[in-house]
N, C-alpha and C positions, 0 to 999 in steps of 0.2 A: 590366232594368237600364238606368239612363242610358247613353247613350252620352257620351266625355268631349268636351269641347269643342271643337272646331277648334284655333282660337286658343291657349286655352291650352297644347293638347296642342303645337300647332307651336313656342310659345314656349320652351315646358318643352325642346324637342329642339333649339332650336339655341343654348339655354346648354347643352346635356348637351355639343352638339357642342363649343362653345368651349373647354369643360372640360378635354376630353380631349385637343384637338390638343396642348393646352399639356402636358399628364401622362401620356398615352400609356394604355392598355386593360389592361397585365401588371400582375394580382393586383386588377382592379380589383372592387370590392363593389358593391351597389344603395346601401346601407345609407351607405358613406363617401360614396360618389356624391350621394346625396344630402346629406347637410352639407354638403357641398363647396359645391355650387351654392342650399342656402339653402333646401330643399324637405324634403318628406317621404320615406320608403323607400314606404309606402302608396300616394304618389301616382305613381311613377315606375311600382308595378306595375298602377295604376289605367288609367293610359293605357299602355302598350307591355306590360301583362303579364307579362312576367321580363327576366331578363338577356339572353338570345339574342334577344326581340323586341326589347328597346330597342337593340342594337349592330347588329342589322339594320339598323334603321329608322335609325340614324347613318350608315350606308353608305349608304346610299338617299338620304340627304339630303347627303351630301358629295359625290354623280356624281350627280344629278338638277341639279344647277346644270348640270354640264358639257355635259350632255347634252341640256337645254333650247338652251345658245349653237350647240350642232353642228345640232342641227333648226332650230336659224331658219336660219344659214346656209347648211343645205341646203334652204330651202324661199327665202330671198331671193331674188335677180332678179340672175345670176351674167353678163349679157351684157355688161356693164363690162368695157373692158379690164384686166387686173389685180386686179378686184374680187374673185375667189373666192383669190386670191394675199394681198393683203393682211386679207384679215378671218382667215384662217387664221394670218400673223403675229400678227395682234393677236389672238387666243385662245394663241399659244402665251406671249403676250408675259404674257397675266394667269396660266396658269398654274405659272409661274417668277416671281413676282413674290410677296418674301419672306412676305406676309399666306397667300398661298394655298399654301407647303410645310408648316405646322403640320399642316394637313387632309392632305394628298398624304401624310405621314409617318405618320399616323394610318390611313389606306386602306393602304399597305404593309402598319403592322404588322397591321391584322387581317386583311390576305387571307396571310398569313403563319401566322399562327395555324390559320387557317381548312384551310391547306394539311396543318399537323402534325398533324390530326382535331380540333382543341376542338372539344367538342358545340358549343359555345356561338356560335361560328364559322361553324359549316356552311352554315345557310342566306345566308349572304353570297357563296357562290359562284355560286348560281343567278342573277345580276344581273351575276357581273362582265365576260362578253363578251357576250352574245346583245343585252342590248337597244342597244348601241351599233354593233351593223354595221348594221342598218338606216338609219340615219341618215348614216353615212360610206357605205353603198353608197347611198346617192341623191347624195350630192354624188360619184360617179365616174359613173356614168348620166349625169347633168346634163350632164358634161364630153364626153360620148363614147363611154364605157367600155361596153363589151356586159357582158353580165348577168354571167356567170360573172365576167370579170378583174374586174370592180367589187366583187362580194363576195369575191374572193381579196386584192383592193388595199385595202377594208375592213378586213378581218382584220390585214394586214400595217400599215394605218396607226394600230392601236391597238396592237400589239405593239410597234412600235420608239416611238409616244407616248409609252408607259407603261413603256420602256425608259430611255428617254431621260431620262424623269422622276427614275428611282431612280437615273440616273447624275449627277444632278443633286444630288440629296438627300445620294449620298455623296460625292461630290467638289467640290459648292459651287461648279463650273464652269460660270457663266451662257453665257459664251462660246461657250465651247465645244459646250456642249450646242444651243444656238440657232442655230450655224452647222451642228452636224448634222442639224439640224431640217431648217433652210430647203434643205441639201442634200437630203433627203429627199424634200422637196416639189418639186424641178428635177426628181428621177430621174420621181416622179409625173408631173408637167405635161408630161414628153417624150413618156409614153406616151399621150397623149388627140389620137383619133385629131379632133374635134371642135376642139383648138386648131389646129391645123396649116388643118382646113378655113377656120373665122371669119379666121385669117390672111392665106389666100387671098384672100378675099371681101371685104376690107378693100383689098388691094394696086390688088385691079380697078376696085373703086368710085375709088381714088385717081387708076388713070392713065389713067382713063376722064374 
């Protein structure tokens, strides 16, 4: 059997994507899905196979953006003063910015789902922490951070994200929520024992 296209299959998934930020996943059919977005039922199971591969594959493609911007940034050139400070605002700035809560509201409800048993749900859990510490634990290494508190600081910096997120979603609180943020990220940058050092080593070059 052919395999289906690249292209078309990637096209066909980020109007499924669009579809659904706007409509939300409860009671949702292949069959209306498809009307909806202007295709066939045939071809949704052509390429993603059933219901559970193709809302996989929407989870996968709603945090594989996120997750591409935290790997550059932990692979960038962080020896800029402020540089690893300000590219961290401006990711949390896109991720609170009204275009990207349709998708953020859409990941909620299916890791929600996902949590109540739907069959259909399950294999989206397998994706929703492991492959993002690695990427957050190289950007705490980077700064300083010895092995262990970097993937303990990892874990902790996706739980209050993704906290911070649904407190966003419910309360509509940009503010608020972005000043928790950037608090969050002082309490981090106090503990890298690697700023304190470049600090140093700055002051000396100066009164030298």
């Amino acid at each position: 059997m052919a395999r289906p296209r690249t292209d078309a299959r990637a096209q066909l998934l980020a109007e499924v994507v669009d579809h659904l930020a706007r409509t939300g996943v409860a009671g949702l059919s292949l069959r209306d899905l498809a009307a909806s977005i202007g295709t066939s039922h045939r071809m949704l199971v052509y390429h993603f196979g059933s219901k559970a591969g193709l809302l996989a594959e929407v989870v996968r493609h709603v945090e594989a953006d996120q997750r591409a911007q935290l790997e550059a940034l932990a692979a960038s050139n962080t020896s800029t003063d402020g540089g690893t400070s300000q590219r961290i605002r401006a990711m949390w700035a896109r991720w609170v910015d009204p275009a990207m809560q349709a998708q953020e509201r859409l990941f909620f409800e299916m890791v929600g789902m996902a949590l109540q048993g739907d069959p259909a749900m399950q294999p989206l859990l397998d994706d929703l922490i492991l492959p993002w510490l690695e990427p957050m634990t190289a950007l705490r290494r980077a700064a300083g951070v010895d092995e262990a508190d970097a993937r303990s600081d990892a874990r902790l910096a996706l739980a209050v994200t993704r906290g911070l997120l649904l407190d966003l979603l419910a309360t509509g609180d940009v503010a608020a929520t972005t000043l928790a943020f950037e608090r969050f990220g002082q309490l981090l940058r106090a503990a890298e024992p690697a700023r304190a050092t470049r600090s140093g080593q700055r002051d000396r070059k100066r009164s030298s």
